[in-house]
Backbone as JSON Lines, residues from 0, in Angstrom:
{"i":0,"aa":"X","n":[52.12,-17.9,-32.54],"ca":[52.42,-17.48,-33.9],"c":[51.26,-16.66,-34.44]}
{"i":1,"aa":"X","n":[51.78,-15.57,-35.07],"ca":[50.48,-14.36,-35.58],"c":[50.33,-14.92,-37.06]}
{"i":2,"aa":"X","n":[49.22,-15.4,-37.34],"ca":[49.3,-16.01,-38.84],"c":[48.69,-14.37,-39.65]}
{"i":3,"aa":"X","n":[49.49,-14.53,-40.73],"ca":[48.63,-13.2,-42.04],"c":[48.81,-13.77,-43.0]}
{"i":4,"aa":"X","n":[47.88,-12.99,-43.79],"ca":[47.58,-13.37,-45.32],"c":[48.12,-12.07,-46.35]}
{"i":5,"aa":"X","n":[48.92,-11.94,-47.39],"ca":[49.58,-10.92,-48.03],"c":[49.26,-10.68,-49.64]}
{"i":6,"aa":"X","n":[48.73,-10.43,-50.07],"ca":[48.02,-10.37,-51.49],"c":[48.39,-9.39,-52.2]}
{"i":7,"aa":"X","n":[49.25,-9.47,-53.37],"ca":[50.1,-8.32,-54.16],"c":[49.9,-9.15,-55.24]}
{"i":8,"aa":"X","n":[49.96,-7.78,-56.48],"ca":[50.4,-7.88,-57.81],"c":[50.86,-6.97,-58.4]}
{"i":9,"aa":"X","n":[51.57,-7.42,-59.04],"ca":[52.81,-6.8,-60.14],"c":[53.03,-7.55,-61.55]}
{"i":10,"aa":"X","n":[53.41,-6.34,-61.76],"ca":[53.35,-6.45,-63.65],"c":[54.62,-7.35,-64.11]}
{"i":11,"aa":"X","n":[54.73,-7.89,-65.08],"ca":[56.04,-9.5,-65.28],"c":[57.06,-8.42,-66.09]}
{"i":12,"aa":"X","n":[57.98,-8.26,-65.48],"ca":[58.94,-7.63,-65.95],"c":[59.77,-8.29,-67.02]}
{"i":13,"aa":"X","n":[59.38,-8.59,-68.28],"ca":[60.06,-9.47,-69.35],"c":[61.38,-9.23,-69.91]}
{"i":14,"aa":"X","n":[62.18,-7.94,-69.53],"ca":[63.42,-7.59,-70.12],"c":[64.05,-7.6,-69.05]}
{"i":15,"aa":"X","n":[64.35,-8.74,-68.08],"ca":[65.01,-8.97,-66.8],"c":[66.44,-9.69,-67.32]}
{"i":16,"aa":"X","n":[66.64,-10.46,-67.98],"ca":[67.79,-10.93,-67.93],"c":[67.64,-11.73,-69.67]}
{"i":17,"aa":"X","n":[66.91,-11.64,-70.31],"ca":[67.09,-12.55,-71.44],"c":[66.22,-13.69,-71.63]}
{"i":18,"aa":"X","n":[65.85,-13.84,-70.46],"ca":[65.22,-15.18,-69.93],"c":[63.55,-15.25,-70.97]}
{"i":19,"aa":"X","n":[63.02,-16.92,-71.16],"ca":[61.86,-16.57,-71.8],"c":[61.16,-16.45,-70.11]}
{"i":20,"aa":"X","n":[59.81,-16.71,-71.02],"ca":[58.71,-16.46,-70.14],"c":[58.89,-17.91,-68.88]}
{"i":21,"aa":"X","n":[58.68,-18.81,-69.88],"ca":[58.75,-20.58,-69.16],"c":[59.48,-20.56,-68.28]}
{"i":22,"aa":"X","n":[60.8,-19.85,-68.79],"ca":[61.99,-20.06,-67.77],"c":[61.75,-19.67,-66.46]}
{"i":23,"aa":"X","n":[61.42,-18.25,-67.06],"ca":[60.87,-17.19,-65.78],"c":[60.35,-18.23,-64.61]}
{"i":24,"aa":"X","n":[58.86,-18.53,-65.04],"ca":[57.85,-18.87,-64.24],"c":[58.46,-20.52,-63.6]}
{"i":25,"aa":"X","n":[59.24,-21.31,-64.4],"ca":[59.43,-22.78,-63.64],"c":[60.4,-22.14,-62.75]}
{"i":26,"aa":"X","n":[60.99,-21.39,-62.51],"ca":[62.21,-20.63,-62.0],"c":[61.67,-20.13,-60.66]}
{"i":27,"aa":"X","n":[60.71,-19.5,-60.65],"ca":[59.64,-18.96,-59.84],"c":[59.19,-19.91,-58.85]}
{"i":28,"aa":"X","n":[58.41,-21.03,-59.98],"ca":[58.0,-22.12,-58.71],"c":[58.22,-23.2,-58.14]}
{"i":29,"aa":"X","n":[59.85,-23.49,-58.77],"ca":[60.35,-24.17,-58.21],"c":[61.59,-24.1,-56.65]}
{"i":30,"aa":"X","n":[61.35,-22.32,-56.9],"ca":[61.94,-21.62,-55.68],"c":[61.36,-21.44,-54.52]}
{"i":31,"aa":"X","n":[59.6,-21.3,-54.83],"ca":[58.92,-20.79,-54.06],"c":[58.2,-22.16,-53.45]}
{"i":32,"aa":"X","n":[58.35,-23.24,-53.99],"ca":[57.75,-24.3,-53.11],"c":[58.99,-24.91,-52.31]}
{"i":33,"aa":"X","n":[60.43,-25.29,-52.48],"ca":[60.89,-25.18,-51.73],"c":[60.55,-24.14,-50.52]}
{"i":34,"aa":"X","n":[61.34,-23.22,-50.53],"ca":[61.19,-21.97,-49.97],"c":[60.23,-21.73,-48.62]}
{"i":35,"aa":"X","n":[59.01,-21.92,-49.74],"ca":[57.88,-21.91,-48.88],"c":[57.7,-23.23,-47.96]}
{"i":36,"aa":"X","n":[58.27,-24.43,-48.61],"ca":[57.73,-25.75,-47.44],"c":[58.38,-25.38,-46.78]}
{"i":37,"aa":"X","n":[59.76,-24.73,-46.44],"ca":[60.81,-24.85,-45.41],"c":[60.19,-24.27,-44.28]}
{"i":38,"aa":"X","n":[59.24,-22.76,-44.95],"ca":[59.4,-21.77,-44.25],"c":[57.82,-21.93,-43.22]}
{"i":39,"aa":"X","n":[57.21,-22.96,-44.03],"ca":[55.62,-23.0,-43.56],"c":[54.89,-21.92,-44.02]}
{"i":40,"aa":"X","n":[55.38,-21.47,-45.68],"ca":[54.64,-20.56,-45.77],"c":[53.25,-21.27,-46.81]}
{"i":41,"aa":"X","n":[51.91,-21.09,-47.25],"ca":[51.08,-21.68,-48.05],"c":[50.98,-20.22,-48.95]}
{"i":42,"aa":"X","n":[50.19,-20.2,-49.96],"ca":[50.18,-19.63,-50.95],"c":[49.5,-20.22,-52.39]}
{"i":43,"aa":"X","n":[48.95,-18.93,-53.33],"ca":[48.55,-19.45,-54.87],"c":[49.11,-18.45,-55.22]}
{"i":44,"aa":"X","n":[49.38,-18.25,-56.79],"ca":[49.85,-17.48,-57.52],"c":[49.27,-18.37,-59.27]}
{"i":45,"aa":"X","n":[48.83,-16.95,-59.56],"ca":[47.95,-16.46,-60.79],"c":[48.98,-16.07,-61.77]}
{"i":46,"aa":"X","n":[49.17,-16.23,-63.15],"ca":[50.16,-15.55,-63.68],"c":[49.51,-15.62,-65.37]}
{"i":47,"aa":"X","n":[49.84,-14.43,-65.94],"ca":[48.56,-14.63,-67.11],"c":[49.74,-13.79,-68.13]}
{"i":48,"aa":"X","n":[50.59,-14.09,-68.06],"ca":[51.85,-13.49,-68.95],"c":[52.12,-11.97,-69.0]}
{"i":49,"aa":"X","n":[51.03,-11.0,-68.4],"ca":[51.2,-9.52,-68.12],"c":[51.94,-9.72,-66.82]}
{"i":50,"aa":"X","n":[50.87,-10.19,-65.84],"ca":[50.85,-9.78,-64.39],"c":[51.03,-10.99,-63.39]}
{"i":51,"aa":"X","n":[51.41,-10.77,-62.63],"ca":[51.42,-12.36,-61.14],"c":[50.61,-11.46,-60.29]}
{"i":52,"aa":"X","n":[49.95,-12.22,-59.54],"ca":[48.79,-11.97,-58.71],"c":[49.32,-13.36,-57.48]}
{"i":53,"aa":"X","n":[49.71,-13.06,-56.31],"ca":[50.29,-13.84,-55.19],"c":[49.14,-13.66,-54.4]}
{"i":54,"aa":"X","n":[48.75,-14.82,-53.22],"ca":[48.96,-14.73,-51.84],"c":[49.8,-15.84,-51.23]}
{"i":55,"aa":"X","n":[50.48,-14.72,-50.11],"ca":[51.36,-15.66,-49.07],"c":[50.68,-15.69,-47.88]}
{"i":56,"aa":"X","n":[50.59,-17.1,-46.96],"ca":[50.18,-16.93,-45.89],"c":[51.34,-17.6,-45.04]}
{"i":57,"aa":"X","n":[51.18,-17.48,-43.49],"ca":[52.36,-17.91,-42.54],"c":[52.32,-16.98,-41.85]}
{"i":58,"aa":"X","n":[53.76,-17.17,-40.78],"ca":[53.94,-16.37,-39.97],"c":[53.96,-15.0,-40.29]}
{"i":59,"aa":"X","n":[53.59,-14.43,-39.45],"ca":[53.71,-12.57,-39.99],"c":[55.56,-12.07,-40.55]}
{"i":60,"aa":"X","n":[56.34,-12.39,-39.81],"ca":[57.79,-11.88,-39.8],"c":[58.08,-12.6,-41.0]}
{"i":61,"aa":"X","n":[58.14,-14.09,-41.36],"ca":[58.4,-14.87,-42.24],"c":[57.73,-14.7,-43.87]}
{"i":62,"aa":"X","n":[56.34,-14.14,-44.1],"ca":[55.46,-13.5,-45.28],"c":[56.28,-12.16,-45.09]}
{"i":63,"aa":"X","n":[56.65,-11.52,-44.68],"ca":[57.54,-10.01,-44.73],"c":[58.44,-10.16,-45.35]}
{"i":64,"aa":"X","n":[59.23,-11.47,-44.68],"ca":[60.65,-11.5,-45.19],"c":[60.76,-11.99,-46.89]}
{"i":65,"aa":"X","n":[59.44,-12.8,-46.56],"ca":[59.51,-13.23,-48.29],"c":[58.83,-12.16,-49.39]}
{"i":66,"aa":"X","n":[58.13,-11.13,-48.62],"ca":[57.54,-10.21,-49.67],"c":[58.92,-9.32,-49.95]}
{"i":67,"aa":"X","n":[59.67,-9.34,-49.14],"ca":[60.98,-8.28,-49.53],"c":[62.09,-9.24,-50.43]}
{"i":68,"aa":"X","n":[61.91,-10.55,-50.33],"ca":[62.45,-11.09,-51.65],"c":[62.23,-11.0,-53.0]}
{"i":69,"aa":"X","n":[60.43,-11.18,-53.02],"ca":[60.02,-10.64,-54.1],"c":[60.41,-9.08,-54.64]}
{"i":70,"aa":"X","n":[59.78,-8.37,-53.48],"ca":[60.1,-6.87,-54.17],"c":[61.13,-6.8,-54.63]}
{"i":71,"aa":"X","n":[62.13,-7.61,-54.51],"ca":[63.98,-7.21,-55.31],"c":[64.17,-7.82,-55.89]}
{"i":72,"aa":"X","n":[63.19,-8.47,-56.52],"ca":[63.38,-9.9,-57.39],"c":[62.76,-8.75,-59.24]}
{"i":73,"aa":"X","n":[63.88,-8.38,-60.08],"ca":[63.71,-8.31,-60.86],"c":[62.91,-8.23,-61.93]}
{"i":74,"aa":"X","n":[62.21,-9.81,-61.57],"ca":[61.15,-10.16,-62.39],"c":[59.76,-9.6,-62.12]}
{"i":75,"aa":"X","n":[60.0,-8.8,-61.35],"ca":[58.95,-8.15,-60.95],"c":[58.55,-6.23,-61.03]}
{"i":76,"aa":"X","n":[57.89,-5.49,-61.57],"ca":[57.71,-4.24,-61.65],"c":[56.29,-3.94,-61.31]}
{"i":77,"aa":"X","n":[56.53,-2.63,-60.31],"ca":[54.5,-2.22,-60.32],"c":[54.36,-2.65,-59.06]}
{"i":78,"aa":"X","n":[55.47,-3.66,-58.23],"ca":[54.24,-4.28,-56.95],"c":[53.12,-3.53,-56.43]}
{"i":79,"aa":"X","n":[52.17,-4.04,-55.98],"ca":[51.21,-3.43,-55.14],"c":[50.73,-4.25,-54.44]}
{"i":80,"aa":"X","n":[50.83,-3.68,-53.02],"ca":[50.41,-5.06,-51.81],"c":[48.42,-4.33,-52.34]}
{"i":81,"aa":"X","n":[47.96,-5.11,-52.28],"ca":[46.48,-5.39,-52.33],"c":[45.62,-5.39,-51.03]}
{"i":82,"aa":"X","n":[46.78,-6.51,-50.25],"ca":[46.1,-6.95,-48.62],"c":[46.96,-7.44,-48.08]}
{"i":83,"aa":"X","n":[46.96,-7.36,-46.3],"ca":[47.77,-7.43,-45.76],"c":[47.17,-7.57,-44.32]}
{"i":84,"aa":"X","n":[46.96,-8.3,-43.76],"ca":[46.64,-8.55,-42.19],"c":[46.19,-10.14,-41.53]}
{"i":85,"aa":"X","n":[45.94,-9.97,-40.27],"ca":[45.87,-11.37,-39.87],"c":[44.84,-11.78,-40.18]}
{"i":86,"aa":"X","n":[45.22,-13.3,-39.99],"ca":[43.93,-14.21,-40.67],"c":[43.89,-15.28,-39.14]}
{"i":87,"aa":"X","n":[42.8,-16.1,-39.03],"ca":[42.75,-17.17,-37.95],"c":[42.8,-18.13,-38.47]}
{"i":88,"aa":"X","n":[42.86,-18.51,-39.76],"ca":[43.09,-19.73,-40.88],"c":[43.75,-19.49,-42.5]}
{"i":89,"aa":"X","n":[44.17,-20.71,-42.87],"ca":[44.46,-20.63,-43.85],"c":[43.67,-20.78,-44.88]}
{"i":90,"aa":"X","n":[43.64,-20.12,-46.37],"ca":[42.78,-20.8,-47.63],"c":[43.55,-21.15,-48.43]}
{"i":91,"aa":"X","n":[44.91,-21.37,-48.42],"ca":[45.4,-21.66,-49.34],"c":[46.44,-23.08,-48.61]}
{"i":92,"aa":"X","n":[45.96,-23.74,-47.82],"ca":[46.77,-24.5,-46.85],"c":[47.45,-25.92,-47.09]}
{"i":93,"aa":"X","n":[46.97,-26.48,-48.36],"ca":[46.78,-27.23,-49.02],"c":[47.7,-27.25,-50.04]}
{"i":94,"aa":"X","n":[48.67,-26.01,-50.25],"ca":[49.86,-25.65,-51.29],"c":[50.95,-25.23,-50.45]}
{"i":95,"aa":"X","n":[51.87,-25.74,-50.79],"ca":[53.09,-24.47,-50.26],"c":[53.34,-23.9,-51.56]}
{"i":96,"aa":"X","n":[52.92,-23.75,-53.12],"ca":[52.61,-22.98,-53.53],"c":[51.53,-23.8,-54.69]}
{"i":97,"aa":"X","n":[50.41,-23.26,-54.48],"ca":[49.33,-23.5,-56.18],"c":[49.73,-22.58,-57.23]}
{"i":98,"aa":"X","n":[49.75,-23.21,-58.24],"ca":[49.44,-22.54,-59.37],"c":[48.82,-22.49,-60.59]}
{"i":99,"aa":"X","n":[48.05,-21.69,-60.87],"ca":[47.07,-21.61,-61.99],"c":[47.85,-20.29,-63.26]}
{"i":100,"aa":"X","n":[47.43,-20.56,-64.42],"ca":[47.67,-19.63,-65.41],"c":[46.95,-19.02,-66.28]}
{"i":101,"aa":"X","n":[46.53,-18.68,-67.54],"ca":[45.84,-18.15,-68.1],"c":[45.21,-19.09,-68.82]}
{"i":102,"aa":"X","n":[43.56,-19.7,-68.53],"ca":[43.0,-21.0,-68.75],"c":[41.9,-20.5,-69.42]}
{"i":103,"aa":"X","n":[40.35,-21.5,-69.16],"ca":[39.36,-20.76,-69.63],"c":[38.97,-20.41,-68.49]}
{"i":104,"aa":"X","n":[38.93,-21.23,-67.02],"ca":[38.37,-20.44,-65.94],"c":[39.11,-19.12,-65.65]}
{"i":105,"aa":"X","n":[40.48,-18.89,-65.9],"ca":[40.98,-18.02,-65.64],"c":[39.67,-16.93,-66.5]}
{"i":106,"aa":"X","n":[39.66,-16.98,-67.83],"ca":[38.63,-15.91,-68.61],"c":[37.64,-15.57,-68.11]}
{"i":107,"aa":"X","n":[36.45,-16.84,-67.63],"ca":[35.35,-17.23,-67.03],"c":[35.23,-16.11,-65.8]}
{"i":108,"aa":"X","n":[36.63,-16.15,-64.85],"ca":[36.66,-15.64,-63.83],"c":[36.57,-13.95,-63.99]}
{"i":109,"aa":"X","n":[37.1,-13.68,-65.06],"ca":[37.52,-12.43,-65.54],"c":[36.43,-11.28,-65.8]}
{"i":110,"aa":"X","n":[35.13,-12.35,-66.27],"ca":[34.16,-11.89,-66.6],"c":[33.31,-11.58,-65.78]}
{"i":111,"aa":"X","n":[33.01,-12.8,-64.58],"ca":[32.4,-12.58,-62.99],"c":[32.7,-11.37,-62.73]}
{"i":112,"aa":"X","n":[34.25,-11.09,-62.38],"ca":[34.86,-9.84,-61.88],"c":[34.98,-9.02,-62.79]}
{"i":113,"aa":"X","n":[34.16,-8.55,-63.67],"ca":[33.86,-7.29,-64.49],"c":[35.34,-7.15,-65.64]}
{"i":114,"aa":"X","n":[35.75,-7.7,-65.62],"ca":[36.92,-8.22,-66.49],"c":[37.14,-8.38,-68.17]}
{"i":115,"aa":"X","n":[35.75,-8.13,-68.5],"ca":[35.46,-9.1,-69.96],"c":[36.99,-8.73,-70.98]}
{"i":116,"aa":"X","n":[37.26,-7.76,-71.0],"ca":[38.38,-7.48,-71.88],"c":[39.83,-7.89,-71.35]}
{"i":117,"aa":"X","n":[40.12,-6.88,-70.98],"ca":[41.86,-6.86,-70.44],"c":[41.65,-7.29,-68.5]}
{"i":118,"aa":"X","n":[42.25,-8.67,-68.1],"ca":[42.21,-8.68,-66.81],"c":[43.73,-7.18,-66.08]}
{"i":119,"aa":"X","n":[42.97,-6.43,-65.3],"ca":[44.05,-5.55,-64.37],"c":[43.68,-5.84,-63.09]}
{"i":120,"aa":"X","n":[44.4,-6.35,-62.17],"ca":[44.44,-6.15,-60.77],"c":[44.03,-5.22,-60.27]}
{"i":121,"aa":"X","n":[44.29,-4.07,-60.29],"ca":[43.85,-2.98,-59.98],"c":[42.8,-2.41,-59.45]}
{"i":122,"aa":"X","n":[41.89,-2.96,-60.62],"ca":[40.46,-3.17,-60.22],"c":[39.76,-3.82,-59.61]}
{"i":123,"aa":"X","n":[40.43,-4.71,-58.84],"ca":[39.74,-5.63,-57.9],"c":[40.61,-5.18,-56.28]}
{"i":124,"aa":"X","n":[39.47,-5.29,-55.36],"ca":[39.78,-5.15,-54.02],"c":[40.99,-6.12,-53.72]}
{"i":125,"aa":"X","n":[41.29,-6.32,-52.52],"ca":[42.11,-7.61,-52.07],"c":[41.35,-8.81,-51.36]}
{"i":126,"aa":"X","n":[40.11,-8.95,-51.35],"ca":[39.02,-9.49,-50.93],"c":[39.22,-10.3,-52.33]}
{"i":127,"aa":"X","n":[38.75,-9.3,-53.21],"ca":[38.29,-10.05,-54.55],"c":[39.39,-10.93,-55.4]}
{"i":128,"aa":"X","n":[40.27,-10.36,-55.0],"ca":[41.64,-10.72,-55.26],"c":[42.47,-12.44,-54.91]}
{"i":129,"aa":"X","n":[41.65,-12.38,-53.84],"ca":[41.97,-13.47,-52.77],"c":[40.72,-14.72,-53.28]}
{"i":130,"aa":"X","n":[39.75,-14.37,-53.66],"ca":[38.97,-15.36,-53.83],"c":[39.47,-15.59,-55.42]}
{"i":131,"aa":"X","n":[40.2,-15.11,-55.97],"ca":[40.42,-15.01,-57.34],"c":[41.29,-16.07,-57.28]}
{"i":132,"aa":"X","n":[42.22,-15.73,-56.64],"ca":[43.35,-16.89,-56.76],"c":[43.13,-18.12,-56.19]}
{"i":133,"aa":"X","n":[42.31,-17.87,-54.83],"ca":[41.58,-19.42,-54.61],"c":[40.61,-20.15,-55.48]}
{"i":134,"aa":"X","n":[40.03,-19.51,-56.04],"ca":[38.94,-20.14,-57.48],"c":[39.7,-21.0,-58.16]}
{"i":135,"aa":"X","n":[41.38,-20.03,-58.51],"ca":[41.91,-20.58,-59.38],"c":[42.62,-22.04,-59.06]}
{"i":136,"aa":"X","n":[43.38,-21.56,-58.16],"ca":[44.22,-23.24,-57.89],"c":[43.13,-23.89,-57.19]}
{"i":137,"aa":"X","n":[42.49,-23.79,-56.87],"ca":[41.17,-25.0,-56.2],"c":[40.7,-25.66,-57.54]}
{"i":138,"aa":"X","n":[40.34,-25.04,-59.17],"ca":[40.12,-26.02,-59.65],"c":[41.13,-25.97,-60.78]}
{"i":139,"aa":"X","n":[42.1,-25.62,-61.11],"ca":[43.18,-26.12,-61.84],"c":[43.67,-27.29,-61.56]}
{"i":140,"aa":"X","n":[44.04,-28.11,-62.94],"ca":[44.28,-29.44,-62.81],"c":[45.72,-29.52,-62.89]}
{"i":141,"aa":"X","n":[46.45,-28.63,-62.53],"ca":[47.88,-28.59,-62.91],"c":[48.82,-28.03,-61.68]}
{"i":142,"aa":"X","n":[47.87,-28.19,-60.53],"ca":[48.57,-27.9,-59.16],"c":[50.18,-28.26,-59.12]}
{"i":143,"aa":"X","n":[50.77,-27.4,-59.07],"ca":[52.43,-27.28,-58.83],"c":[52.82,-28.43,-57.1]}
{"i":144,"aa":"X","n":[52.37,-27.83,-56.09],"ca":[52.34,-28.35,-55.09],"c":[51.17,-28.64,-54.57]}
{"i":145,"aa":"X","n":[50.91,-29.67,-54.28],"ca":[49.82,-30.29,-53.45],"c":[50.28,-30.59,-51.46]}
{"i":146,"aa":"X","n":[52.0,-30.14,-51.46],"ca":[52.29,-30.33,-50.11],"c":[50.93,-29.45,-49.48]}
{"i":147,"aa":"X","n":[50.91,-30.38,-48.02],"ca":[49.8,-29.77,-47.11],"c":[50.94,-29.42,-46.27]}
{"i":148,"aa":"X","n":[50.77,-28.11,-46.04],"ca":[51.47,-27.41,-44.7],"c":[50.55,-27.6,-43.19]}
{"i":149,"aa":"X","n":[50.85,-27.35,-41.98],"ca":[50.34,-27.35,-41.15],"c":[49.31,-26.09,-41.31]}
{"i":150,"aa":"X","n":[48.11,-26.6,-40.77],"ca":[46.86,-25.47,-40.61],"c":[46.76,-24.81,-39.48]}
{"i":151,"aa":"X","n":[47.93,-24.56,-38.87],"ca":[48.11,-23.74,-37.85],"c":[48.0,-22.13,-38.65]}
């Protein structure tokens, strides 16, 4: 099995269906931890009411198939893959999906990464990107999934 790591963000497309925000997002992760335990995929996701900031890790064919769910998934505008290639381990292995939101570390973090005003993805590598979202669900106290996937 070729393990990769896939790191995208995109802007929260809020005039998708009517839906609030809450809806949106429990909607989101209650799809994606199914989903993901089935699939052995691990993952965090960042979401700060502009933008979602993902990584998926797993099999290479299986993170494809789920990044092309996302891309047609509505709720989403702007994607931009960030990063994309193999990894020999997981960092996010410990979730089939974490999630963190707009906290004070989220701010804290914002500022490290040259951020002080408006957080944009954009401006951060996919390196930086990746440690961003691991900062986050590593110390958020509000972990969605704590399933441990295999560390294969």
């Amino acid at each position: 099995m070729q393990l990769c790591r896939l790191v995208y963000f995109s802007k929260y497309n809020i005039n998708t269906r009517g839906n609030d925000v809450t809806s949106d997002l429990k909607q989101i992760l209650a799809i994606s931890i199914r989903n993901n335990s089935d699939r052995g995929i691990t993952g965090g996701l960042v979401f700060n009411r502009k933008f979602f900031v993902q990584a998926l890790e797993g099999e290479h064919a299986v993170v494809t198939q789920t990044f092309a769910r996302i891309n047609s998934d509505p709720r989403h505008k702007d994607i931009v893959i960030a990063e994309m290639g193999s990894v020999s381990e997981r960092l996010f292995g410990a979730w089939a999906m974490g999630y963190a939101g707009k906290t004070a570390l989220f701010n804290k973090l914002c500022v490290e990464h040259g951020h002080a005003g408006e957080f944009d993805p954009k401006n951060m590598s996919g390196s930086d990107l990746t440690a961003f979202i691991l900062a986050l669900v590593t110390h958020e106290e509000r972990f969605v999934s704590s399933q441990k996937i295999s560390a294969a």
